[in-house]
Backbone bond lengths (Angstrom), bond angles and torsions (degrees), N, CA, C in turn:
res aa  C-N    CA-C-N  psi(-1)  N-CA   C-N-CA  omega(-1)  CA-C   N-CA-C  phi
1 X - - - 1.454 - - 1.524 108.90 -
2 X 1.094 111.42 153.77 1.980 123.84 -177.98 1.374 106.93 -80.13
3 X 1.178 130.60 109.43 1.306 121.75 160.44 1.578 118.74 -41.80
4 X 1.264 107.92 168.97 1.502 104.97 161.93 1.589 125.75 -100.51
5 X 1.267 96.03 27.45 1.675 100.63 164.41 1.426 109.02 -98.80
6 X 1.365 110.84 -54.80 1.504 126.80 158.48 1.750 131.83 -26.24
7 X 1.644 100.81 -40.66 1.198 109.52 -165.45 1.666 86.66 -96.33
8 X 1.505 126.01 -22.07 1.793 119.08 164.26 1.004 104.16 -39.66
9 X 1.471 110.14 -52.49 1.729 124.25 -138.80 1.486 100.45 -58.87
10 X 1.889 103.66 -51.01 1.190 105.21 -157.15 1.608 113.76 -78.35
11 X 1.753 107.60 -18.93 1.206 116.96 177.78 1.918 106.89 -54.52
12 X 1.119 112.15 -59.00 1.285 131.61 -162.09 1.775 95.93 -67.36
13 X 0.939 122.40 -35.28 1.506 124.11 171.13 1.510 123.12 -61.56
14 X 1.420 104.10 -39.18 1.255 127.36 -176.36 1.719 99.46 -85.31
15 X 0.971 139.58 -44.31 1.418 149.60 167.72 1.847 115.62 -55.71
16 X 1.436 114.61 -26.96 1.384 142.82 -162.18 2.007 78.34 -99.55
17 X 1.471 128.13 -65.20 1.681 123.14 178.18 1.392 111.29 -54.09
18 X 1.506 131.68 -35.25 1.016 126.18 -174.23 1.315 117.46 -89.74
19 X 1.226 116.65 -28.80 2.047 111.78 175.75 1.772 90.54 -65.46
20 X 1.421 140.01 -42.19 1.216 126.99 -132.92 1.861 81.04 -108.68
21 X 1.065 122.63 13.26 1.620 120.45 176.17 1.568 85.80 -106.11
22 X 1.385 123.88 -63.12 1.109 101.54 -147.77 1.542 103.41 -88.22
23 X 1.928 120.36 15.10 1.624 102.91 162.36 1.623 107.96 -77.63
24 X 1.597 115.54 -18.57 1.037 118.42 -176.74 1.660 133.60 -56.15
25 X 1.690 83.63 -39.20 1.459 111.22 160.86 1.175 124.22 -43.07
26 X 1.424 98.39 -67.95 2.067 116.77 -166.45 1.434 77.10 -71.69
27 X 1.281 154.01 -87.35 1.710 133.10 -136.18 1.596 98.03 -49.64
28 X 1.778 140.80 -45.44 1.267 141.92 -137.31 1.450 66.08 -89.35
29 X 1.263 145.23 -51.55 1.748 112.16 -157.70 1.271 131.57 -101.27
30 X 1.778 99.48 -4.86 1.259 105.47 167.77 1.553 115.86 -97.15
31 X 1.242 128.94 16.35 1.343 150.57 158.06 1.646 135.02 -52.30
32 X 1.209 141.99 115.72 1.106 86.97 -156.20 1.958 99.67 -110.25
33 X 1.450 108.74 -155.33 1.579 88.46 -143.88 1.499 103.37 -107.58
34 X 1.562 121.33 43.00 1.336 136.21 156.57 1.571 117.23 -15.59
35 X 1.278 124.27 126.22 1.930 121.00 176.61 1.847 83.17 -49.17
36 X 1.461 82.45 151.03 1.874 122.07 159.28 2.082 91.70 -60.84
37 X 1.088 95.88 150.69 1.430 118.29 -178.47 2.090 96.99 -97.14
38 X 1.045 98.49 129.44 1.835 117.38 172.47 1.743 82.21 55.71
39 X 1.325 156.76 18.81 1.426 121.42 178.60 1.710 100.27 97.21
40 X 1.164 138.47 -23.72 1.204 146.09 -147.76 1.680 103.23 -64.31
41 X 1.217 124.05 149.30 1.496 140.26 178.20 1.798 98.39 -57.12
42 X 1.168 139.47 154.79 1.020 147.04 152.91 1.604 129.53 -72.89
43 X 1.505 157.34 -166.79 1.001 120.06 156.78 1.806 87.69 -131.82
44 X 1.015 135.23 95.45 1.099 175.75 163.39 1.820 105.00 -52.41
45 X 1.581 116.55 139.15 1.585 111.21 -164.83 1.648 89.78 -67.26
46 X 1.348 121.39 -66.51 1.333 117.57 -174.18 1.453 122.30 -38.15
47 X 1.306 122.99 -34.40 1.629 125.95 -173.96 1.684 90.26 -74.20
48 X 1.152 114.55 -63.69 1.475 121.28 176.59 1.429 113.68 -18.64
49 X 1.669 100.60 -67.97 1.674 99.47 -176.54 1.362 100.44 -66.66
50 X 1.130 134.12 -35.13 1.899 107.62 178.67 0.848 132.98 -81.71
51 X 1.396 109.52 23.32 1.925 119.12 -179.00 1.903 104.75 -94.33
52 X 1.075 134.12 126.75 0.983 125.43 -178.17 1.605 112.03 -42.14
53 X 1.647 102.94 175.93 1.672 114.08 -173.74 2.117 101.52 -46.43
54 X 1.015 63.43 -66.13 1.969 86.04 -162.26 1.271 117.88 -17.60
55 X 2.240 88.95 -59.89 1.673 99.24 176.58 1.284 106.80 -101.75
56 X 1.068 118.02 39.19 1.887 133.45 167.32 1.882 98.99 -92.61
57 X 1.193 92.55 -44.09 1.526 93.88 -171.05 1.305 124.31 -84.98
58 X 1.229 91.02 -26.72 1.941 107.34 166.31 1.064 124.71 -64.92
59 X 1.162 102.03 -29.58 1.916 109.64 -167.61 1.377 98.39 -93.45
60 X 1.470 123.20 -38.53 1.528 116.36 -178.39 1.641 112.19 -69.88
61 X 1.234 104.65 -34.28 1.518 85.80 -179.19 1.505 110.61 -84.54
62 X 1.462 127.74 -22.04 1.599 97.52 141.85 0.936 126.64 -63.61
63 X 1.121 144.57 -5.98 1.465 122.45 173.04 1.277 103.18 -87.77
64 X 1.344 129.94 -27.39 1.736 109.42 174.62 1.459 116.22 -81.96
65 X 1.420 131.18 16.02 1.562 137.03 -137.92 1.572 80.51 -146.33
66 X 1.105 114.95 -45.22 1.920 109.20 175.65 1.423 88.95 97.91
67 X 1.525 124.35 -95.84 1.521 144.07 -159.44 1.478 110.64 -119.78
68 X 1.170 119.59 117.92 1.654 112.93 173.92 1.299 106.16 -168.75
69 X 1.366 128.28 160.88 1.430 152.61 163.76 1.010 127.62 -72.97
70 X 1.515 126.81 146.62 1.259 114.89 -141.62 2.012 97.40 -71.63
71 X 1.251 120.17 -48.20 1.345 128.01 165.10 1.792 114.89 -26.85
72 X 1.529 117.79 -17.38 1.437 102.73 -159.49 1.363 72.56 -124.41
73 X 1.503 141.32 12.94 1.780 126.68 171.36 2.049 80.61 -95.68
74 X 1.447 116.55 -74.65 0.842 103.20 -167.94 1.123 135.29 -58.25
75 X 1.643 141.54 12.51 1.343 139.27 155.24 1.847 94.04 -61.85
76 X 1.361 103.09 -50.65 1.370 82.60 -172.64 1.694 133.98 -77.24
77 X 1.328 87.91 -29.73 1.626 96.73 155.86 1.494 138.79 -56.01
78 X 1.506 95.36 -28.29 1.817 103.76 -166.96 1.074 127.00 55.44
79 X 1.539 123.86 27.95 1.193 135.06 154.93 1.925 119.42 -104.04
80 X 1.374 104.46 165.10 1.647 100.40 -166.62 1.574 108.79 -68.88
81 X 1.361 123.76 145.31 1.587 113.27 169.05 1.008 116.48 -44.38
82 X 1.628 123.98 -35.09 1.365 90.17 -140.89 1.890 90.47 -86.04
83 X 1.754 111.75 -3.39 1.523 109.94 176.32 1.767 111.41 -72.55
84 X 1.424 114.18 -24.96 1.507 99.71 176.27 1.445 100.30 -84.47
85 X 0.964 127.30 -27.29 1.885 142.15 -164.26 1.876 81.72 -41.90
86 X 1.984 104.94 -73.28 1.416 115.45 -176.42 1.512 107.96 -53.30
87 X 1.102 132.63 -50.80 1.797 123.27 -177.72 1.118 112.01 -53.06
88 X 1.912 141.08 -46.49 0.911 141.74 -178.50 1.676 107.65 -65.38
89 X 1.222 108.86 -49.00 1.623 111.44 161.58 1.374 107.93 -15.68
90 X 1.437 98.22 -86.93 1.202 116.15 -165.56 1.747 112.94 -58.46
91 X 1.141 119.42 -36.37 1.475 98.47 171.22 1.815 120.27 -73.44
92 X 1.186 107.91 -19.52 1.682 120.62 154.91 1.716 116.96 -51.78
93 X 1.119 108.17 -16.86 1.249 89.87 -168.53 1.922 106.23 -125.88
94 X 1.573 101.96 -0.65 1.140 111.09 165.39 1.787 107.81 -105.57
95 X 1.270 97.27 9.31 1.816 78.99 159.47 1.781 108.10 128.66
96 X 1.543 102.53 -50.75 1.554 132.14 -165.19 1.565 112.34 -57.44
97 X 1.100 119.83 -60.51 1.375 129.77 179.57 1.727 114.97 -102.42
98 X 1.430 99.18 161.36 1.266 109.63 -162.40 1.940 99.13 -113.58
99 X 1.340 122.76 139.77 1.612 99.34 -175.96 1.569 82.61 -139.93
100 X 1.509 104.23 138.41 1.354 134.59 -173.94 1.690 122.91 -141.09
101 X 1.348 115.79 116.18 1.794 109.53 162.95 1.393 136.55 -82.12
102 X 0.955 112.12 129.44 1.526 120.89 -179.09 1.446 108.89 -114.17
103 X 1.297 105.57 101.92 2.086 96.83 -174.56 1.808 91.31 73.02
104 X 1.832 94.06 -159.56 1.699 104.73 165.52 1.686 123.82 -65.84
105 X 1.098 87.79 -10.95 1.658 88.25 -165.46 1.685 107.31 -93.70
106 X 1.713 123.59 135.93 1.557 131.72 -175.03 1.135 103.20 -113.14
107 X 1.580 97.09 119.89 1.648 114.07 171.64 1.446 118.00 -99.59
108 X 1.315 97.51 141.15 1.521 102.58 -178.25 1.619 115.32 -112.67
109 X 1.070 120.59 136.38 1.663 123.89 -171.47 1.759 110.08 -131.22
110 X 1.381 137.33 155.56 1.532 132.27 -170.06 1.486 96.29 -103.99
111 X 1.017 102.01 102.73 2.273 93.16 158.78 0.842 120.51 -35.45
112 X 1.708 130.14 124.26 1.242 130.08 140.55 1.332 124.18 -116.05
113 X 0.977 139.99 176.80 1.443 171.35 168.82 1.830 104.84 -42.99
């Protein structure tokens, strides 16, 4: 059986998915509805939730961060650059994110609409 510290935990976790779904929301509608850049996939709440954990978490905190490097996702992540460096990759190359240099340093930004 679940304790009731446990069943906080999960409440408050589950409460922690839903504020960060529905900021996802208000940015997709208060957005406005500019063409997709090259044809590119959007990153959309539903695409979001079917991206595994890893690049679930990557992609949201760019999306609350707007523009950043892979070094300024992972302070907040607490994982190594060069592991968000590869997640951001990878959502670059499935469509979602946009990757750009400025000087040495590569910024990463989420497509929208």
């Amino acid at each position: 059986m679940v304790s009731e510290v446990e069943m906080n935990n999960i409440l408050v976790a589950l409460n922690e998915i839903n504020d960060k779904i529905d900021r996802l929301l208000f940015q997709q509608d208060s957005s406005s509805h500019a063409s997709q850049e090259d044809g590119l996939d959007e990153l959309d709440v539903m695409t979001l939730l079917s991206l595994p954990d890893h690049l679930r978490t990557t992609a949201t905190v760019l999306f609350e961060m707007g523009t950043a490097t892979a070094a300024q996702i992972s302070e907040k992540t607490s994982k190594e650059r060069a592991v968000e460096s590869n997640y951001l990759n990878q959502l670059v190359r499935m469509g979602h994110v946009h990757k750009y240099r400025n000087g040495r340093k590569v910024f990463f930004t989420i497509l929208s609409t």
